[in-house]
N, C-alpha and C positions, 0 to 999 in steps of 0.2 A: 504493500500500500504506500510505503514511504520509502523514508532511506532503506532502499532492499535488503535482506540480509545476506545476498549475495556478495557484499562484501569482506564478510570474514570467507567468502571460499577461494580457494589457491585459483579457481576458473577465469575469475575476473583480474585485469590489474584495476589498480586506485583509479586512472583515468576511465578505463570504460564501466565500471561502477557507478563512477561521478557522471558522465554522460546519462548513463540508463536514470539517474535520481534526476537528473535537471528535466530529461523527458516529459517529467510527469506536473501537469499544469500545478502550483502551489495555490492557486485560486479555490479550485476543484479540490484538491485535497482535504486542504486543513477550511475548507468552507464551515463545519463543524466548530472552530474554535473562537468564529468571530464573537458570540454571544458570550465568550466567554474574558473576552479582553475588554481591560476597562476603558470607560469612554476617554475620549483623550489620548492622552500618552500615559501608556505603562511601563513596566518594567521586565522583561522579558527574558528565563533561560530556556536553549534549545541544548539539552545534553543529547551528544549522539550528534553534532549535528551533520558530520557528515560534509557533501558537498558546497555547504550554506545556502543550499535553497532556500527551506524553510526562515533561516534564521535573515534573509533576506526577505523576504515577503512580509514580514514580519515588521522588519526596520521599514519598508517601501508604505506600511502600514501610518510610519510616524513612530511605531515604539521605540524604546531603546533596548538593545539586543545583547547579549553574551550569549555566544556559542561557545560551546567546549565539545571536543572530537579529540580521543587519545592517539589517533592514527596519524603521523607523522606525514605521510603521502597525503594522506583525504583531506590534511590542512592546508595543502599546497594546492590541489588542486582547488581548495575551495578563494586562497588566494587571486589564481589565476583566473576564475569564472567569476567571481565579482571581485575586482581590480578597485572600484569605486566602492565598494560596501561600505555601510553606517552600522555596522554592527563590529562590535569585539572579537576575536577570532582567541581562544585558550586552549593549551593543551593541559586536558583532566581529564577524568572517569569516575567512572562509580566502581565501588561504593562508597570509594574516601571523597572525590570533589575539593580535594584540599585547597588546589589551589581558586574555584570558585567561592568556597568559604572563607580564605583571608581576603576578600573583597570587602568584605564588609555589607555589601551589598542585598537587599531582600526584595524579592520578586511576585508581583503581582499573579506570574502564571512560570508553570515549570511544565516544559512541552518534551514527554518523549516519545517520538515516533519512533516506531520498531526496535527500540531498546531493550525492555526489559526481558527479553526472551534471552539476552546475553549476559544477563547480571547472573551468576551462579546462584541458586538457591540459600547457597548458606550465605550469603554476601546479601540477601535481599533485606531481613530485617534492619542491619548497617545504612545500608542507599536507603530505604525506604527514611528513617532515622534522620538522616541528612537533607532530604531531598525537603521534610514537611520545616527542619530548623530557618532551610534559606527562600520560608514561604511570610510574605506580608499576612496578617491577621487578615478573614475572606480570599485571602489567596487559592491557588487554584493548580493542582499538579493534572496535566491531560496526559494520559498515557494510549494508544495503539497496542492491543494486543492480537499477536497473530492466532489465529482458529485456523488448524489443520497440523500432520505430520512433523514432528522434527528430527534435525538431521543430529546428533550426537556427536558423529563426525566433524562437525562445523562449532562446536563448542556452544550449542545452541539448548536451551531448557524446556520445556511449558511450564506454560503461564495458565493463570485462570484468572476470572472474576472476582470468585469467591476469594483467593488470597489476597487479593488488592483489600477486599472490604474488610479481609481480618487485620492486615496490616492498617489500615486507614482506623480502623477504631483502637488500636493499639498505640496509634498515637496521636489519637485527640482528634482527630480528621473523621470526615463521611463522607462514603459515594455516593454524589449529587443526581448522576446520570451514567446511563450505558445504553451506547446505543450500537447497532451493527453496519459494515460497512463493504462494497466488496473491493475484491484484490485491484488497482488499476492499473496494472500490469497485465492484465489479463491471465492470471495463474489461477484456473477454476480449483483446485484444491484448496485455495488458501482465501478466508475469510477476515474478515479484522473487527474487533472489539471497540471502541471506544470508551473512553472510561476518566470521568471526570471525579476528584479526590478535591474535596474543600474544605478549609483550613478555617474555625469559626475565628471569632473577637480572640484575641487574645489566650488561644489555646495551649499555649506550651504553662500557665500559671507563674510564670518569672514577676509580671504585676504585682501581683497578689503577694508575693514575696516581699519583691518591693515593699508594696505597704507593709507588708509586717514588720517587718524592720522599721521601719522608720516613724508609723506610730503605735506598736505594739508591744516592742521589745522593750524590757527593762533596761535602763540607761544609767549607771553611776556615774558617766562621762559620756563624751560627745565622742569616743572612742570608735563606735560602730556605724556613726553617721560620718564618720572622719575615713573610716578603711570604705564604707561604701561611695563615698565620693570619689577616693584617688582611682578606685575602682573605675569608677564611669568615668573619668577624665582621661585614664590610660585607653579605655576602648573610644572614646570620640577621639583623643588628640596625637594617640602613639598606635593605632592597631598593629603597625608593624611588626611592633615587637611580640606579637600574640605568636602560641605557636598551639597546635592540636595536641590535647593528652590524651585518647582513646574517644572513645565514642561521646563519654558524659563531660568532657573539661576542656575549657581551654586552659592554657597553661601562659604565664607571663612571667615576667619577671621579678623579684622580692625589689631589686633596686629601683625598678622605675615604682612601686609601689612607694614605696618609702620615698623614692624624690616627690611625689607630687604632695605626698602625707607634707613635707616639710615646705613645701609652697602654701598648702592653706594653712597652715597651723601658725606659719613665722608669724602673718601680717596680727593674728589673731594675739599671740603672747605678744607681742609686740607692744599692741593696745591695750596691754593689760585684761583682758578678756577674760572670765571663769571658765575654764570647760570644764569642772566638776564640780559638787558642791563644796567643796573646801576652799580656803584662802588660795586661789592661782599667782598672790605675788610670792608666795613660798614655790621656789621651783623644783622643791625636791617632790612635791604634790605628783609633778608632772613628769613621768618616766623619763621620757625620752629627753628630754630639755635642760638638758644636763652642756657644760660648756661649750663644746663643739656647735652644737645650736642655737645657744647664745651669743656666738663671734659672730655667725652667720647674716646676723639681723644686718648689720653694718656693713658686711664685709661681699654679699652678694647678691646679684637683683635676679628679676624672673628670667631676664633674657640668658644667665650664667645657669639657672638651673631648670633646661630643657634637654631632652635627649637629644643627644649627638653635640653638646656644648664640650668644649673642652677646659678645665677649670687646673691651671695648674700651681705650682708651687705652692705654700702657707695654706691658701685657699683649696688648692686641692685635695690637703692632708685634713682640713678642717670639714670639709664636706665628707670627704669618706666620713669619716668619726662619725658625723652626725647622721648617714646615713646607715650604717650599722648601729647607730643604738635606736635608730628609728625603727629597723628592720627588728631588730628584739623586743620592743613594744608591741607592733604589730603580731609578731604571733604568739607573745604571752596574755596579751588584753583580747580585742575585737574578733583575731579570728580566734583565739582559744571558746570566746561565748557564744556566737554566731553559729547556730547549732541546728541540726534539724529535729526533727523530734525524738529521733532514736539516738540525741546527743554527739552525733559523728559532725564532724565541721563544715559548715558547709562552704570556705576557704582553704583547705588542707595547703598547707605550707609544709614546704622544704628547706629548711636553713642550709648553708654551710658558711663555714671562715672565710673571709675575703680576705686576699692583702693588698694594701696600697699597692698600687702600679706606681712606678716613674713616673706618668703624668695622666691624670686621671679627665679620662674623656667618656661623657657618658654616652656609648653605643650599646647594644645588646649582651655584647660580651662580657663587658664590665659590670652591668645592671643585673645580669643573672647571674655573676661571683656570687651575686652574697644568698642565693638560692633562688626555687622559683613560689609561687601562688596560684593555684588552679581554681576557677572560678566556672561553675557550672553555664554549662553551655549556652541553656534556655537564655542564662540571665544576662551571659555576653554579648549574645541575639539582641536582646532588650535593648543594653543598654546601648550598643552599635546604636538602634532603630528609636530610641526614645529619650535622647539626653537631655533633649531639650526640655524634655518634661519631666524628667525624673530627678534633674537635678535641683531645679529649683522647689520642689516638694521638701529636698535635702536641705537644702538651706533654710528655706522656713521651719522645718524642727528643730535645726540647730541655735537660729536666732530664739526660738521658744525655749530651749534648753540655758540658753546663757543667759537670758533673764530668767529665767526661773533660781539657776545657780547664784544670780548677780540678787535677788530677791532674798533668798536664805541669809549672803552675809548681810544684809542691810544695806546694798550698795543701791546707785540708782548710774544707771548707761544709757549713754547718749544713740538710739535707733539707730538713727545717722552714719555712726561714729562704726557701731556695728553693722549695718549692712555694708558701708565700706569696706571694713574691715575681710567679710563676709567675700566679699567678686572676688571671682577668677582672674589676676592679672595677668593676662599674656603682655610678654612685652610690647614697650610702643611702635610702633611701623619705625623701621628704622633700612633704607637701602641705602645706605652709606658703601657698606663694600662693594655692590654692585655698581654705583652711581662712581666709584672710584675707577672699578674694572672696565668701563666705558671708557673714562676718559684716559685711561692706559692704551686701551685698542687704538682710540682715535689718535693718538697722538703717534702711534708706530703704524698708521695709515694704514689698517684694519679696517674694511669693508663691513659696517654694519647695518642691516636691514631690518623695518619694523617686522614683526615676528606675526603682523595681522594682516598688512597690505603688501609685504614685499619691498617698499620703498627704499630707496638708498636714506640713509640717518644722515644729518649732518651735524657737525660740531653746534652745539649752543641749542640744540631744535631734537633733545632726545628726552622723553621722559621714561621711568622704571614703572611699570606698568603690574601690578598684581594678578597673575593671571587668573586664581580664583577669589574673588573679591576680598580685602578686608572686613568689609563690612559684615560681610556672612561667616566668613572662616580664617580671622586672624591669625596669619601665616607671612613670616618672613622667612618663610628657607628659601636658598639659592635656586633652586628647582621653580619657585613659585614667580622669578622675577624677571621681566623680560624687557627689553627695548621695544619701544613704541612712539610713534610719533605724536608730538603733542595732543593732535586733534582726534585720533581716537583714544589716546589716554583719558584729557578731560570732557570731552564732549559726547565721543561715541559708545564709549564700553562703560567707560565710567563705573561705578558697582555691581555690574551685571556681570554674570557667569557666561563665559564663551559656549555657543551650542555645541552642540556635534558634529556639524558640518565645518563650523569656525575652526573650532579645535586640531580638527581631522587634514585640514585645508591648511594649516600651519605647522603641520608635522615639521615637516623638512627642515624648515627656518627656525623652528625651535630646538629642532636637535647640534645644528647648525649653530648657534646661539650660545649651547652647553658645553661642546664641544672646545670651539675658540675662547670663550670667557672662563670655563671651569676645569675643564677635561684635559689642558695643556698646562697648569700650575698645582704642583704638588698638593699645596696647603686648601688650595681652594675643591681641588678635587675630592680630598678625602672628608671635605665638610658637605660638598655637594653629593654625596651618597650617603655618609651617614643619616643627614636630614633626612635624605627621602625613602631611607631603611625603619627608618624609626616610624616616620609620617604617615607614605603610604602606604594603602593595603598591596598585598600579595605579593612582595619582594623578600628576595632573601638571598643574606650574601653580600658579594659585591657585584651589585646589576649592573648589567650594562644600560645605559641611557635608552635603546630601543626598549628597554623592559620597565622602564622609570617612565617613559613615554605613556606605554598602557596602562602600568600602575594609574599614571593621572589622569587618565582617559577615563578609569573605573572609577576616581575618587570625584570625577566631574558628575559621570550619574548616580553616586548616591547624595552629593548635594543637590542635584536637581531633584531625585525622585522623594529622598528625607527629608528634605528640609525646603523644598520647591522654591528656591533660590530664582528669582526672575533672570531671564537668559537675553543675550548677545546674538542677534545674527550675525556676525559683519561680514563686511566686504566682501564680493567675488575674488578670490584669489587671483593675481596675476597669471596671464596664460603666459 
């Protein structure tokens, strides 16, 4: 019916497989799935995809698309038959999807035509698992099943109906609809299934979680409103650094935990602030707040304690300190409480010793020294898909906790005073080294072009352009900053998120851009990948810029589709 499955047989090669899939009208086909996409623009995977027909029709549709096809030839060929495509091209699989899950990404519809007959049996509870975590709440899995003979030989299973719907209430999901379809291949033995899998409100219970914690749980301190914030702030502002612990965890790292732990907490001791009910100008009150954290206050700002910063000398021996006694608070207080009902953690931590490096830079490497924190799946889902909402709920109990604390001594605190205290401060917009690395280029008569229209820049007439807005997603890493000509910097793009097309249409000149400015100076280089290791989703390692490019391609559609960030046509690309 769809992607044939004559492609796993040694009969065909990758080219004439992918001919026989393009054959088949995608109009005709998947006519079945338009009722099931939402009005507008969604957000769309096609696993399996094979040739990119579908995962093109789809995009031709206005969606926004990720294919994944583990077949190395079938990606090329799908390359070469849409050359132009508006959709992602990823190499995954099921059952893991690993690397469509470090996207961060959740999808309105998960389309697998003629897949699942190749997912091994014992592998299906796993994919099934995965497939409902990377579904938006109403979301929508459409699977094709084939009706008739399989070949064994061809590494091929049966499928039923009825396992869909055990799997599908197994995890929170219902089959909506099944309906029948015939072969359009013309293969009178082989029938097809259809079979729609819907994902209600909010069915994995990570909400609900949420709220328990945060107006449920017994509080001696702001200790568990403090681990679940650095929590959501590493999945909105660092997912990089995330990595898969088995089917139920993601796993992270203890140090970026404990960095962000000492970002909210500095401004907060700072201000004299209670986070328990005791006196908080006694610092022995407060675990961790011991001198290393106390130098801290003076000695460094937000923009020094970000990942992929590199903090050295005095300050560097000072922040380790403090971030290993951070990390010991951390798993003797909040996640030792943080429990489920059967008392097991629901944070399980991993310590081990860290020792000071020669100069302490904080990428992955250095961040997981001091162990990791595994944080159940559902809730990583969540918090990726709802920070926005979830964190401010965070804060309003904690402002109620520190007047209530500030209450007991007889104190009286300026709202004000503390909701300041309270914001997230990402550092201030600052393209100084970029606005430098310009005028380096130009002066050694360096060729540089706006990154939107193609135009030649000229001295006095460049502005640093954010490629994903500040306004939306306060972001100075090297990766994020581009040359632009004045008039679309302040006039054209201005706070708007480049589309797809835009984006897609500036490839070149952006890679071009990374290359010349970052990719040829040592210091700058190893800053220009650590940010974007840390930053964006589904990198790992040291990428190459072609893979920092899709990284940002995929972190464009989940600010469009999470947070529906208003968008950028621009300019027809220079022919």
């Amino acid at each position: 019916m769809s992607k044939d499955d004559d492609r796993s047989s040694s009969r065909l090669t990758a080219a004439e497989a992918a001919a026989r899939y393009e054959a088949v009208d995608p109009n005709v086909l998947n006519d079945w799935l338009r009722d099931l996409l939402p009005e507008g623009r969604g957000c769309v995977l096609d696993v399996g995809a094979g040739s990119g027909r579908d995962a093109a029709w789809l995009a031709g549709l206005g969606h926004e698309v990720v294919a994944v096809e583990p077949d190395g030839a079938m990606r090329w060929q799908a390359e070469q038959m849409h050359p132009d495509r508006r959709f992602e091209l990823l190499p995954d699989r099921l059952p893991e999807l690993s690397g469509t899950f470090r996207t961060g990404l959740s999808f309105d519809l998960v389309l697998l035509n003629a897949v699942w007959m190749f997912v091994a049996p014992g592998d299906r509870e796993r994919a099934f698992r995965k497939l409902v975590t990377l579904l938006k709440p109403r979301g929508v899995i459409a699977l094709t099943l084939r009706q008739g003979p399989v070949d064994p030989d061809r590494d091929m299973h049966a499928v039923s109906e009825a396992e869909i719907e055990r799997l599908a209430r197994r995890h929170g999901a219902y089959v909506e609809s099944v309906s029948s379809a015939p072969d359009l291949l013309g293969r009178g033995r082989f029938s097809w299934l259809q079979v729609v899998v819907r994902l209600p409100d909010d069915g994995t219970g990570a909400l609900p979680l949420v709220r328990r914690i945060v107006l449920n749980d017994d509080k001696s301190s702001t200790y568990k409103l403090g681990l679940l914030r650095a929590i959501c702030r590493v999945a909105h502002g660092a997912p990089g650094l995330a990595r898969e612990a088995g089917a139920e965890h993601v796993e992270i790292p203890l140090g970026v935990v404990a960095l962000f732990w000492i970002r909210l907490y500095l401004p907060l001791l700072s201000a004299d602030l209670p986070q328990n009910p005791l006196n908080s100008r006694d610092f022995r009150r407060i675990g961790f707040a011991k001198e290393p954290f106390r130098e801290l206050s003076g000695m460094l700002s937000a923009m020094d304690l970000r990942p992929g910063a590199r903090v050295p000398g005095d300050r560097g021996t000072m922040l380790h300190r403090a971030l290993r006694d951070a990390c010991t608070t951390i798993d003797r207080m909040p996640a030792n409480y943080l429990t489920w009902p059967d008392k097991s953690r629901i944070f399980p931590v991993h310590r081990q010793g860290s020792r000071k490096p020669s100069a302490v830079v904080l990428d992955g490497n250095y961040l997981r020294s001091f162990g990791t924190l595994r944080v159940p799946v559902h809730l990583w889902r969540a918090m990726q898909r709802y920070a926005v909402w979830i964190e401010p709920a965070l804060v309003e109990e904690w402002i109620g906790l520190t007047a209530g604390y500030a209450e007991r001594q007889s104190r009286t605190l300026d709202e004000h005073a503390v909701r300041r205290a309270m914001r997230w401060y990402e550092p201030e917009r600052d393209i100084g080294t970029v606005r430098k690395r310009v005028d380096v280029l130009m002066e050694s008569q360096s060729r540089l072009h706006c990154v939107w229209t193609g135009k030649r820049l000229r001295k006095g007439g460049v502005d640093i352009d954010h490629c994903f807005p500040w306004s939306a997603w306060p972001c100075d890493d090297l990766w994020n900053l581009m040359p632009a000509t004045r008039q679309v910097n302040q006039r054209d793009k201005r706070d708007l998120l480049p589309d797809d097309r835009t984006l897609r249409g500036a490839k070149e000149r952006i890679l071009e851009w990374w290359e010349l400015a970052y990719c040829s100076e040592r210091v700058l280089d190893e800053r220009f990948r650590l940010e974007a290791g840390a930053r964006l989703p589904a990198l790992g390692g040291r990428a190459k810029p072609d893979d920092i490019f899709t990284a940002m391609s995929l972190q464009r559609m989940r600010l469009s589709n999470d947070q529906q960030v208003p968008e950028w046509g621009g300019p027809t690309p220079p022919v």
